[in-house]
Every structure is written in structure tokens, then in C-alpha cells.
N, C-alpha and C positions, 0 to 999 in steps of 0.2 A: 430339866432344861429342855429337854427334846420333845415332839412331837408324838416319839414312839412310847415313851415312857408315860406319854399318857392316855394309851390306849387309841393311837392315833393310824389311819390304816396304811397310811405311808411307813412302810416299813425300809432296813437296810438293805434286804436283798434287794426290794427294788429299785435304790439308788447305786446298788453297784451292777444292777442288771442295765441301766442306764448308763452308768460308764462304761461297760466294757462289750456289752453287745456290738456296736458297731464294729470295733476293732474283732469281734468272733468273728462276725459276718464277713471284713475285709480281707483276712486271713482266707477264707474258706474261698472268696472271691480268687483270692493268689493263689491257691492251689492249684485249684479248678480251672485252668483256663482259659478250657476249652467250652466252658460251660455259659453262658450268656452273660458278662460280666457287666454288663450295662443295667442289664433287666434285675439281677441278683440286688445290684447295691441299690437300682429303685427300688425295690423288694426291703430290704431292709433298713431306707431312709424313713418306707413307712410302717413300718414296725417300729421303729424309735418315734416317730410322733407319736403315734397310739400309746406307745408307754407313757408319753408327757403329757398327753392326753388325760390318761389314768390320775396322773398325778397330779393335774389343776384339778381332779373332779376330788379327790380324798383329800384334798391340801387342807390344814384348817387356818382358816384366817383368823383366829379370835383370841391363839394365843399371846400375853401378854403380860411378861412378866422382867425382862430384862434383855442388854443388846444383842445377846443370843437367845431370846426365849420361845422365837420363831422358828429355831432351826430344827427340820423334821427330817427323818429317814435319815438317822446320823449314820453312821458306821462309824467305829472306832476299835480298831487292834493294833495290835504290838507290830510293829514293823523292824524299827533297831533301836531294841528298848535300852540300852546302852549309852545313848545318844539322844534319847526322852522322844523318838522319830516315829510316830501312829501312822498307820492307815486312817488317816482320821477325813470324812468329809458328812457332808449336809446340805438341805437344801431350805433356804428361809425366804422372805418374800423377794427377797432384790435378789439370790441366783435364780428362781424358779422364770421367773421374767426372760433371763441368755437363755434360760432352757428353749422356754417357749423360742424366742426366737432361733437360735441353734436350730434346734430337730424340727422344726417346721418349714424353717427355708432349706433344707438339707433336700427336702425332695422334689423343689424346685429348681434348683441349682443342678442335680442330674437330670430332671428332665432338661433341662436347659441345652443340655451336650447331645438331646435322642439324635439329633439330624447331621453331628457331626462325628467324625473316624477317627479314633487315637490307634499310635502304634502301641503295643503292647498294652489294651486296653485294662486289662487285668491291673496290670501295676498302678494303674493310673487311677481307678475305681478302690484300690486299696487303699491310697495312700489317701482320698478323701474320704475315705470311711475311717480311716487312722487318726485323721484330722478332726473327724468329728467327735471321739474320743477324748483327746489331746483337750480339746476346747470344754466338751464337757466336766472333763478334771479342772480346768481351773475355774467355772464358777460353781464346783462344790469341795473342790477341798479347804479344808480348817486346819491343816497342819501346815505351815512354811515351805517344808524341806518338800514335802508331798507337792504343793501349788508351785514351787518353784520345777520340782519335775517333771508336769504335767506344761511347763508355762514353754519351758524350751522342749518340749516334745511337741508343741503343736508346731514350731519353726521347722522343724524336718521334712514335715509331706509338703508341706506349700514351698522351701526350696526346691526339694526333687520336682515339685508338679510344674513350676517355671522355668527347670533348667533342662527340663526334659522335653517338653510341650509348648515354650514360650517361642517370642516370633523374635527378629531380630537383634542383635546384641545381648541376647538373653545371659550370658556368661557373668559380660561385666554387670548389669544391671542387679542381676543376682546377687552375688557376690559383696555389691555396695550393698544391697540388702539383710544379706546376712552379716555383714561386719556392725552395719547401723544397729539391729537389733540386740545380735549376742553383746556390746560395748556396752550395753544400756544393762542388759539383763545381769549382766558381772559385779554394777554398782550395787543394784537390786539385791545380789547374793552376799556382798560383803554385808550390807545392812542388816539382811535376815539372820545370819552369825552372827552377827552383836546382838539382833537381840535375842535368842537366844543363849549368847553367853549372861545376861542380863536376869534371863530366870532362873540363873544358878546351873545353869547347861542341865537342867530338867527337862525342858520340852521344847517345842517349835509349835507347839497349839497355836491358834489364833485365843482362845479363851485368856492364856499365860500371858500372850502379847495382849491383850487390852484390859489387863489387870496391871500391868507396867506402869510406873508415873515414872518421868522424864524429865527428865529435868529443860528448860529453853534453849539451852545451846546444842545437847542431842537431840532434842528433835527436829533442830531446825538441819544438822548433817545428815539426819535418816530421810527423813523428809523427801532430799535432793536428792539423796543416793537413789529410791522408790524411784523420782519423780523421771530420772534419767531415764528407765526404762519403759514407764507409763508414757511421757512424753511422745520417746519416738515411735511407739507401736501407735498411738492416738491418729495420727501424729499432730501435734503442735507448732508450731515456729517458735524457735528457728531451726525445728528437727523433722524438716517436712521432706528436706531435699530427694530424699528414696522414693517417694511416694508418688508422685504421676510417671517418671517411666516403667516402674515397678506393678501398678496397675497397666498400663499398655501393654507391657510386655508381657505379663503374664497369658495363658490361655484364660479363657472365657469364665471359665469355671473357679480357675484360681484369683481371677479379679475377685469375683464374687462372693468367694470365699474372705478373701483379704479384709474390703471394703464392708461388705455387711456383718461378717460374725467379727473375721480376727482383730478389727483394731476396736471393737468394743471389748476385747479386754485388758486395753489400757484403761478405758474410763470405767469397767466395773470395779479393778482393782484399786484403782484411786478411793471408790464407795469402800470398798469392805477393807482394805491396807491400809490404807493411808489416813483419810477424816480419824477412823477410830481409833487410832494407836497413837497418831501426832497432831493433837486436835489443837494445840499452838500453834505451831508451827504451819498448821494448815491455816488457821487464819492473820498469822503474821508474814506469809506470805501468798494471802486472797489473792491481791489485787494483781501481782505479779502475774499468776496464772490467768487473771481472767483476762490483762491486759494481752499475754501470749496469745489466748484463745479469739480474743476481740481483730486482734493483729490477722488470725487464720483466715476468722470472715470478710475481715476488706480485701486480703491479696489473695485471698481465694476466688472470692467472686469476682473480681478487678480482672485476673488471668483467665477465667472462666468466661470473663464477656470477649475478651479477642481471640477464643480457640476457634479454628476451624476444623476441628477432628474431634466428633463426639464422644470419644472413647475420653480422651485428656480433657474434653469440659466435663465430664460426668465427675474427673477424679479429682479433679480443682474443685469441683462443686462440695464433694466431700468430704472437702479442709476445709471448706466454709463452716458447713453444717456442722460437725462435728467440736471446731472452734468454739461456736454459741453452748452448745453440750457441756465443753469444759466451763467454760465463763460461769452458768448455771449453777451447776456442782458448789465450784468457792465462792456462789453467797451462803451458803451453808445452812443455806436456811429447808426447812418443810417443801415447800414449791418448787424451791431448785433442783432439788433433790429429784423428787418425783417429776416435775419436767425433761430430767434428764433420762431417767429410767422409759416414760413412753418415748421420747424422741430417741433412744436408742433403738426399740422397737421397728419404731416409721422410718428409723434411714437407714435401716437394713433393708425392709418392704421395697422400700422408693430407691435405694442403689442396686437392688437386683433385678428390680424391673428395667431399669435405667442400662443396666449391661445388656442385659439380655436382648433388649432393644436392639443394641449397637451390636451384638452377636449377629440378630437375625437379619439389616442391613450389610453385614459383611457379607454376611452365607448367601443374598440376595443381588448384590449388586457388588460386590469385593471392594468394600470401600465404606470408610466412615466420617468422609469430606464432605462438609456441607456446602463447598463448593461444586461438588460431582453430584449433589442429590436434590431432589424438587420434583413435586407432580404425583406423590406417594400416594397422596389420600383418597384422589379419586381411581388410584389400581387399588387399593388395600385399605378400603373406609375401617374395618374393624381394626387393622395395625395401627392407623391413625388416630382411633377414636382412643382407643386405651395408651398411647403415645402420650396424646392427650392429657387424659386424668391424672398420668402420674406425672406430666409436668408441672398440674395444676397444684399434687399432694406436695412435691417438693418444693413449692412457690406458700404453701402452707394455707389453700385456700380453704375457709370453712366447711365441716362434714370431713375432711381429708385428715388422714391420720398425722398428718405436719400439722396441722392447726393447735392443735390441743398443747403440745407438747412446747413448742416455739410460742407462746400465750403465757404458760406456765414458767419457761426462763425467762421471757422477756420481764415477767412482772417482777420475779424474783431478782431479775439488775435492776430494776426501776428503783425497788422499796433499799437497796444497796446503795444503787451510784447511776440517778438519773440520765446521766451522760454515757452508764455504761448502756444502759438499756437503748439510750437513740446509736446507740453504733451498731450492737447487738441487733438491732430493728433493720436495719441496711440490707441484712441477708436475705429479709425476705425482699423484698424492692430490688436487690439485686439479681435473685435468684429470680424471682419474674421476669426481667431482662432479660437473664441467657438465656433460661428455658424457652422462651417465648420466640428469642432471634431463631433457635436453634430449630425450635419446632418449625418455624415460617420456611426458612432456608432448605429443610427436608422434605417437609410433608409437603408444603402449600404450592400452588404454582401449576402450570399445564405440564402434563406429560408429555416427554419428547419425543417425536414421531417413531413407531415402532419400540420404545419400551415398553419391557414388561416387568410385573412386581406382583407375585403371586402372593395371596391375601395368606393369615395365619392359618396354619394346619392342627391337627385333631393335640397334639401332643404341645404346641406352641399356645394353643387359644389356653390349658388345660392350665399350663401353669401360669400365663398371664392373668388370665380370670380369676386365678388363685389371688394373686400378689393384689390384684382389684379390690376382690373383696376384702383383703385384711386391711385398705386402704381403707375402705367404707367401715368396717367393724371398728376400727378403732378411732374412727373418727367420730364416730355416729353412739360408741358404744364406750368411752373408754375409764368408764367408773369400773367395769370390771378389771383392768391394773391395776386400777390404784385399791382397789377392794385385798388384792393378790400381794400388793408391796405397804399399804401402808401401815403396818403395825411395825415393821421391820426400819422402816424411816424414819415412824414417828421416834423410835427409842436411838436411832443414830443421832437425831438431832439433840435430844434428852439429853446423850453423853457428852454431844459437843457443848454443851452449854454449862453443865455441873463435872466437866474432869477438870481434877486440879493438880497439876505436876510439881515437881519436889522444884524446891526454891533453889 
């Protein structure tokens, strides 16, 4: 079944050297605290991409033998063999994709903070390297009980990182945060115990769950149970309500965190949870989901056109985009699928650039009112110029890493539900709009007598020209995804269409 077993170079050690490195590093960061805690954990953000590095270059694309038959560099031992509970995880084409994007924005997301001062910097460097841990475990673990622990250990560093480091009201907003997500994640757990009870209280593998047939009326309770918790991490409507002051408030780093990795893993888990195990139920209730998701893109973009505070249009924007993502997914088709997987990708790229932006407008002028801002581009042509492109990536202009992927769902509602595809179609039209008001209202305009706006610096240019470029590669380049995921798609879709559950 696995990669390794067939002489494949991705090996176990170095999927559990992948998981747990970070959290070694962040540890040694918490000891140490005297020791440059900023520099250590860029130090070791780039050490974890080099790892994932390593592992697109030995990855094999070619296996193809069944819904797991992609899955390489397994690990699996006894954990609470009592209870049928593995250390069981892996890595097949649709996790390796979070990886990429995980440990690659990881050491952007710290540079991102070089210019700014945390108190107790240490703890705060931990607890995002703990994070990226946490995240890491869930898009490689295969055991249940295992994913479920990795799922609510990522909600721990990003509470502490917003209640520690967040700006106003950070308590309550917190707090609705964590009630929103743990509430979800409780349904999630009761469901995983059923099924489990269901394989004769053997195991919690994913292999065990997608050997399960279900019958229509339990998969359409497990379903919802999943979808509660998917839902609000995504987040969807009408379980959005956490979501733009919980991006505001968070510090810079924790938005980015939030927004680009953690709420993709609502939508990766809906791919590997959800489709494979309740593939009735998932398309007896398509339309529902995609009509939530359809619902995210008009009131997202609708709210996003009247903000005046670029931090809450960037986070409006990101229940737009992400809306279209779901909608995608439940045509359940080849395209939706893999549309979803690169626009997972692009609107992580494109919401870290998009924060980070409004970071270095704060740090520059303490304010991210597009009322207070105008006249930027001719103090800061290179801030403006890459301001620019990524408004253009998010507007999903051709060559841009949005193009590819927003093309890919949109076609996939079309050959569904024509009318789903012209609503679907809105976000970019939409997102044109704000971006475009938002970019005129900051950049454009004369500068006003004696302002100043110093242009990006060595550490600022380093990681924006990063986020650039992955804009242009995966725009310009993006057969290599789908090279990476679709064997792993191709046979998700295989199962939705030949599983046939007990009558």
C-alpha cells in the first residue's frame, strides 16, 4: 500500500522528522531564552521547508493502485493497542500540497514579525513553532483518535498567541473563538467514536473507516456531525460570525497563521474525512454546502466592498474566496476537486501577502484606514508595485496563481448547476472591485505635504518577493500540483462514484 514498501525514498523517519522537528526546535527556542528567539525559529522554519523540499523531490507520483495507494512515508505503531489507537500517519498527494503550503509560508510569516517587538518573545516563537507541528499532524495523520489530537492541539498556540499579543478586546473575541471551534470539534468527536464503534472497536485507521458501508440515514448524522466542525474552522455561513474580529484582533502573525494555513484545514478535511467515508450523504447534501459556500462569496465580497479598514476587507475577502473553494469540492467531480487543492495553495500566497501588507502600513503610518492613506506609491513605488500584483492574484488575473484554480471551480459549477457557476463567477468581479477601490484609496493620489513612507527594507522586500514569486510559479507553472495530487484525486473521485452503502 505505501510508498515505502516499495522501495520508495520517502521514508517514516522522515515523516515523523517532519512532524515533530518544529515543536524540538520550539522547545529549545523556550528554554533558551536568552538566546535570539526570532533568528532560531527563522532558522528552523527553514529547516522544515528543506525537509518538504526533500520530499516533493523523492515523492512518487506514479503510484496507483487504490484510495490509499499514494500514501508514502507511512508510520504506523501501537499507540493504545487496547483501543485499536496507532501512531498511524502519511503523506499522499492531497496532504503533501498543506505541507507545501504549511512549511513554506512558515518562514514568511516569521519574517513578517523581523521589524516588530513581542514581550516574552520566546513564548511567542514557541507557540508558532508548536503550531506548526499541530498543523502538520493533521494533514498526515490516518488514525482518527491521532487527527483528532493533533486537530485540537493546533487551537492551543493560536488561542495563547491572540490572548497574549492581540489588540483590543482580545479576551472576549478569543474566547467566542474558542467556544465557536471546540463546539464544532465535540460533534466531530462524537462521530469519530461511532465510527469506530462501527469497526467492531478495532481501530480508528482511516483505511477501517473507508472500508465502512453505511447505510443513508448514518451517513447523512455523521456527515453533519464532521461538517459542524469543518464548517466553522472554513469558515462558512452561517458559522462565520468569529471570523473578521478574530482576524483583526489577532497579532499579525496569528492572522496569518489563522487565514492562510489553519482554516485550510476545514477544507482538507472535508477531502480526506468526509467525501471518502460518507460519499452519499456528501452528494445528498451537495447542493446545500455549495449554496453555504455560494452565500460566503456574495456577503463576503458585499462587506468587503464597504470596509474601510484594510485588515477586516482582507478578512471579508477571505470568506469570499474560500466560499467558492467549498462550493468546488461538492461538485465532487475531478476539476473541483483539484481546483480546490491549487486555490488552497493561492489563498494562502495571496492572504499572507495581503496581511502583511496591512502589518507594514501599520508599522508605517499606525493605521489601516483607507480613509487616513493615499499618495504611497509615489514614496514606496516597490511597496506599491507588489501591493499591486497581489491584488491583481486575488482578482484571479491570468499568469496569477488565482487564475488557474478559480477557472478550475468555476468550470466544475458550470458542468453542475449553471447558475451555480454565474454566482460563483461574482467573486472575481467582485474581488476586482474592492481590491481595486482599496488599492486607489491607499496607494494612488499626491502625497501630503511633508509625509513620509519609507520604501520596503532588506527583510520586508525578502519575503514579499517570495510570496511574488509563488504567485508567478503557480500561475505560470501549475501542472506541477496537479502532477503532485492527481493520482490521489483521480481515485477519490473513482470511490465517489463506485461506493455503495448497505441498504
Amino acid at each position: 500500500m505505501t510508498g515505502a514498501e516499495n522501495g520508495n525514498m520517502l521514508s517514516e523517519q522522515l515523516t515523523l522528522l517532519l512532524l515533530f522537528f518544529p515543536l524540538l526546535a520550539g522547545l529549545f527556542v523556550l528554554i533558551f531564552p536568552r538566546l535570539r528567539s526570532r533568528d532560531l525559529a527563522f532558522a528552523a522554519t527553514l529547516v522544515q521547508a528543506a525537509l518538504t523540499g526533500y520530499v516533493i523531490w523523492v515523492f512518487d507520483i506514479y503510484q496507483h493502485s487504490g484510495l490509499l495507494a499514494n500514501m508514502q512515508g507511512v508510520v504506523e505503531k501501537a499507540w493504545i493497542p487496547t483501543f485499536g489507537i496507532r501512531f498511524f500517519a502519511g503523506i499522499d498527494g492531497i496532504s503533501i500540497l498543506m505541507l507545501i503550503l504549511t512549511n513554506f509560508l512558515m518562514p514568511v510569516i516569521v519574517l513578517s514579525t523581523w521589524n516588530k517587538e513581542f514581550k516574552n518573545p520566546s513564548l511567542f516563537y514557541f507557540l508558532v513553532l508548536f503550531m506548526q507541528t499541530a498543523l502538520v499532524g493533521v494533514f498526515t495523520a490516518l488514525d482518527g483518535f491521532l487527527y483528532y489530537i493533533f486537530w485540537e492541539l493546533a487551537l492551543i498556540p493560536i488561542y495563547f498567541i491572540i490572548l497574549l499579543w492581540g489588540g483590543e478586546n482580545r479576551v472576549r473575541i478569543t474566547f467566542k473563538f474558542f467556544i465557536y471551534t471546540l463546539a464544532g470539534s465535540l460533534f466531530m468527536l462524537v462521530a469519530m467514536i461511532w465510527l469506530f464503534l462501527q469497526t467492531g472497536g478495532q481501530s480508528f485507521g482511516i483505511d477501517a473507516f473507508y472500508s465502512l458501508r453505511l447505510d443513508d440515514a448514518t451517513q447523512r448524522w455523521i456527515f453533519w456531525a464532521f461538517m459542524a466542525a469543518f464548517a466553522i474552522k472554513i469558515p462558512l455561513m452561517p458559522f462565520h460570525s468569529w471570523q473578521a474580529d478574530t482576524y483583526t484582533t489577532a497579532p499579525n502573525a496569528g492572522t496569518m497563521l489563522l487565514s492562510a494555513i489553519m482554516l485550510k484545514m476545514g477544507i482538507y478535511s472535508i477531502i480526506r474525512w468526509v467525501l471518502p467515508i460518507m460519499p452519499d450523504a456528501s452528494a445528498a447534501y451537495a447542493d446545500v454546502v455549495m449554496i453555504m459556500g455560494l452565500a460566503g462569496v456574495i456577503y463576503g465580497s458585499w462587506i468587503a466592498i464597504g470596509q474601510n479598514d484594510l485588515r477586516r476587507l482582507f478578512a471579508w475577502s477571505s470568506l469570499a474566496h474560500v466560499g467558492l473553494i467549498a462550493a468546488g469540492i461538492f461538485t465532487l467531480s475531478r476539476s473541483g476537486v483539484q481546483g480546490a487543492l491549487i486555490q488552497m495553495l493561492a489563498h494562502g500566497v495571496n492572504v499572507t501577502a495581503l496581511f502583511f501588507i496591512a502589518e507594514i502600513l501599520q508599522q508605517r503610518v499606525q493605521t489601516t484606514r483607507l480613509d487616513k492613506l493615499g499618495g504611497i506609491r509615489k514614496l514606496a513605488p516597490v511597496f506599491a508595485s507588489v501591493y499591486l500584483i497581489i491584488s491583481y492574484a486575488s482578482a484571479a488575473l491570468p499568469l496569477t496563481n488565482g487564475f488557474v484554480g478559480e477557472f478550475l471551480l468555476l468550470a466544475s459549477l458550470y458542468e453542475h448547476n449553471y447558475w451555480y457557476a454565474a454566482i460563483g463567477g461574482l467573486t472575481i468581479i467582485l474581488c476586482a472591485a474592492y481590491m481595486l477601490r482599496a488599492y486607489k484609496f491607499s496607494m494612488l493620489g499626491a502625497p501630503a505635504e511633508g509625509q513620509v513612507f519609507a520604501d520596503l527594507n532588506f527583510t520586508e522586500k525578502l519575503a514579499l518577493f517570495s510570496l511574488v514569486g509563488f504567485v508567478f510559479l503557480l500561475g505560470i507553472f501549475p501542472q506541477f500540483i496537479f502532477n503532485l495530487s492527481d493520482e490521489a484525486v483521480k481515485f477519490l473521485i473513482w470511490h465517489l462514484n463506485n461506493y455503495h452503502g448497505t441498504p
